[in-house]
C-alpha positions as CSV (number, residue, x, y, z in Angstrom):
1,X,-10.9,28.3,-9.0
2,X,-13.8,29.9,-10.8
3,X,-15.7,28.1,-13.9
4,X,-13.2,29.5,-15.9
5,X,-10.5,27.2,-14.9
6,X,-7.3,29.0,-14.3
7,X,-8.2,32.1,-16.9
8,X,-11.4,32.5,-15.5
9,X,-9.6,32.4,-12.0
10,X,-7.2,34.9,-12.8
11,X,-9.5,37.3,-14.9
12,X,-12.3,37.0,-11.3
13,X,-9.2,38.7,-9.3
14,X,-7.8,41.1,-11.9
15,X,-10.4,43.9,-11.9
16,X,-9.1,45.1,-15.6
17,X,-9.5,41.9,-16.9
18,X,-12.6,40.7,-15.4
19,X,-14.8,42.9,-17.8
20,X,-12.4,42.2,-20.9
21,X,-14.6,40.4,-23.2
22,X,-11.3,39.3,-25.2
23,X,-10.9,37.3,-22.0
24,X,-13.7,36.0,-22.0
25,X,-13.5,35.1,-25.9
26,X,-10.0,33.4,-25.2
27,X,-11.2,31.3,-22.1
28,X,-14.2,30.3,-24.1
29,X,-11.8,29.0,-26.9
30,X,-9.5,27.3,-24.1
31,X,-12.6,25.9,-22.6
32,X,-13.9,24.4,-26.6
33,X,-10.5,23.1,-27.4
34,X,-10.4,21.4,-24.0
35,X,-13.4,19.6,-24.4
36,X,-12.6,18.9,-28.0
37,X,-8.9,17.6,-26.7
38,X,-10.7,15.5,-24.3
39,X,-13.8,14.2,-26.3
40,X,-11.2,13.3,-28.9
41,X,-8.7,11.4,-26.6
42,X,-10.9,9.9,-23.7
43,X,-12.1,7.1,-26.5
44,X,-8.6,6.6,-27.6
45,X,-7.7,6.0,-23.8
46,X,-10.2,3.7,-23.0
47,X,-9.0,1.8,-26.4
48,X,-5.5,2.0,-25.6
49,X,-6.5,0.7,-21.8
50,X,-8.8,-2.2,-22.8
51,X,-5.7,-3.6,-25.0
52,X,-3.1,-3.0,-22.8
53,X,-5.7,-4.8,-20.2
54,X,-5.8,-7.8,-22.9
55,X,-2.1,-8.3,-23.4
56,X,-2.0,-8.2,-19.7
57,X,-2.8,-12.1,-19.2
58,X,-0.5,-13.1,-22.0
59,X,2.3,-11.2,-20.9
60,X,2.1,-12.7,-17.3
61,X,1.6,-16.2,-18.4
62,X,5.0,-15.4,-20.7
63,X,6.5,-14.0,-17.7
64,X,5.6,-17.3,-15.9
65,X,6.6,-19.8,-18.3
66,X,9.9,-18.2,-18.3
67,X,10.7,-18.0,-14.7
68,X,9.9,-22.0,-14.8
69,X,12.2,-22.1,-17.6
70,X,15.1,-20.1,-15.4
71,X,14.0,-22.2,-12.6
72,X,14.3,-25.1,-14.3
73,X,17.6,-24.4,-15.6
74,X,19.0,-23.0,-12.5
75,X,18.3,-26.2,-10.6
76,X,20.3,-28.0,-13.8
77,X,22.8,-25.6,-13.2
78,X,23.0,-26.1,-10.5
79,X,23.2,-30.2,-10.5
80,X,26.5,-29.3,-12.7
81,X,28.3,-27.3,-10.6
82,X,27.7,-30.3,-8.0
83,X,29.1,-33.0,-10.2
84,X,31.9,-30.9,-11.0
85,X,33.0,-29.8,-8.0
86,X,32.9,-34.2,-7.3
87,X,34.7,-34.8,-10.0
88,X,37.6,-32.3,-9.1
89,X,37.4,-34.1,-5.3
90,X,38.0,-36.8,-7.0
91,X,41.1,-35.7,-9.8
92,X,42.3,-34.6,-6.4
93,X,42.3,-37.3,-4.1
94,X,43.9,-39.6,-6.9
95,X,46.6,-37.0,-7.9
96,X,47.3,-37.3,-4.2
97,X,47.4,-41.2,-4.4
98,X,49.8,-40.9,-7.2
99,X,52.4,-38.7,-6.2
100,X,52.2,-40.7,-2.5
101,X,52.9,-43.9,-4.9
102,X,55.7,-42.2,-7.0
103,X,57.6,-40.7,-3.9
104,X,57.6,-44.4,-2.0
């Protein structure tokens, strides 16, 4: 594309608008308002970036302190289930014992 950006581009291969100085006025304004857009925003970005890259550290050290925390209480979880599913063994094998006792 031509210096123009896209404007300038299409005014370099339109023959009736290459020599149109309202063209030329209105890509000059495009061009001003870009720059403006940009020198107005690219200071906000950088801002917006350098906090985002501050919370960064804090948010992973949250994130890891709460899968420890999951971890933690999965493995708990876990130790639950297991002494449940002994004690149920267990409410078995008696119930077992006691009807053998009651039918002899």
């Amino acid at each position: 594309m031509g210096a123009g950006g896209r404007l300038g581009w299409i005014a370099e291969q339109n023959p009736v608008l290459r020599y149109n100085p309202c063209i030329e006025d209105a890509m000059g304004a495009i061009e001003d308002t870009r720059k403006r857009l940009q020198d107005f925003l690219a200071p906000e970005l950088r801002e917006l970036t350098a906090r985002v890259d501050a919370l960064e550290p804090r948010l992973d050290a949250r994130f890891d302190a709460a899968e420890r925390l999951a971890s933690e209480l999965h493995g708990r979880t876990m130790q639950a289930m297991g002494r449940l599913a002994d004690v149920y063994e267990l409410r078995e094998r008696i119930t077992g014992i006691e009807a053998r006792e009651r039918a002899s």
